[in-house]
C-alpha positions as a printed Julia matrix, in Angstrom:
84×3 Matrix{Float64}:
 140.82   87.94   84.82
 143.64   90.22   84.68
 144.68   93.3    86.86
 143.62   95.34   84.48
 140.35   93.47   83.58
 139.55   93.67   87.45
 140.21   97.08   87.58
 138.11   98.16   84.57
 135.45   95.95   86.02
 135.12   97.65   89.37
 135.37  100.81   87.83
 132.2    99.77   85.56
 130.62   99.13   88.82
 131.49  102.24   90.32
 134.02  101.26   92.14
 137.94  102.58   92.7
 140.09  100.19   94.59
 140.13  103.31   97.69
 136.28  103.24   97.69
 136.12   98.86   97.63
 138.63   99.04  100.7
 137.08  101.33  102.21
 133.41   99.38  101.73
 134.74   96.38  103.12
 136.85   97.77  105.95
 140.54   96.92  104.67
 143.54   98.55  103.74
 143.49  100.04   99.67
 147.24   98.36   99.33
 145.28   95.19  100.55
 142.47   95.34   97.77
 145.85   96.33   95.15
 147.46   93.28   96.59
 145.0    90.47   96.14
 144.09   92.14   92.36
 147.64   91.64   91.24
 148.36   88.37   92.74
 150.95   90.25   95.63
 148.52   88.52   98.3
 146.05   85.64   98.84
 142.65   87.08  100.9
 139.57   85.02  100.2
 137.52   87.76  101.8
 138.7    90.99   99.41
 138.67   88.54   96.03
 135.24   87.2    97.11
 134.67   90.96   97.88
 135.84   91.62   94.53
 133.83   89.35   92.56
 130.64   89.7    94.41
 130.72   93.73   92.99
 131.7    93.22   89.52
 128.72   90.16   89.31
 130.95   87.24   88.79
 131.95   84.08   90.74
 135.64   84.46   92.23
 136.22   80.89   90.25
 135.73   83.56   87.31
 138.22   86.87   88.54
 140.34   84.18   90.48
 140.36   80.49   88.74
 144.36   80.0    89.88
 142.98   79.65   93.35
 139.49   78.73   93.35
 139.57   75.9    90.49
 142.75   74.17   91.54
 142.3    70.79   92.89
 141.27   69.78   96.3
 144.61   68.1    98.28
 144.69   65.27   99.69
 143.07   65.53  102.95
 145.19   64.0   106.4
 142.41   61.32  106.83
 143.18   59.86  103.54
 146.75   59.76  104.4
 146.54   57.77  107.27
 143.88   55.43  105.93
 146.08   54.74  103.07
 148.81   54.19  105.91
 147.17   51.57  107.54
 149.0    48.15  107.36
 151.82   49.79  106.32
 155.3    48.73  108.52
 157.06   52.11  110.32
């Protein structure tokens, strides 16, 4: 979703971005932040979703649909045998 899809949203809800900060206890230029892609806060865009009745892979998908990396276990197993 866009900023300005976000916005509308919330405001559908009955929501401004002073009253959502204040709801979950964080600064308003925190909730502005994470709605225009300024910051990255799992907490205010799962926040964010959960009031305008979507999953964050919906308001969010650049950060909850990218792929998983590689995790440090499979970088040493694929290591193994290999000369240093």
């Amino acid at each position: 979703m866009t900023p300005g899809q976000i916005k509308g949203a919330l405001s559908d809800n009955g929501y401004t971005q002073k009253s959502l900060a204040r709801e979950i206890r964080r600064s308003e230029n925190s909730v502005s932040r994470t709605i225009h892609r300024q910051m990255v806060s799992d907490y205010v865009m799962r926040a964010i979703a959960e009031r305008i009745g979507k999953p964050p892979q919906e308001v969010f998908p650049e950060y909850y649909l990218q792929p998983p990396k590689r995790s440090t276990s499979k970088v040493i197993k694929s290591r193994k045998g290999v000369p240093r």
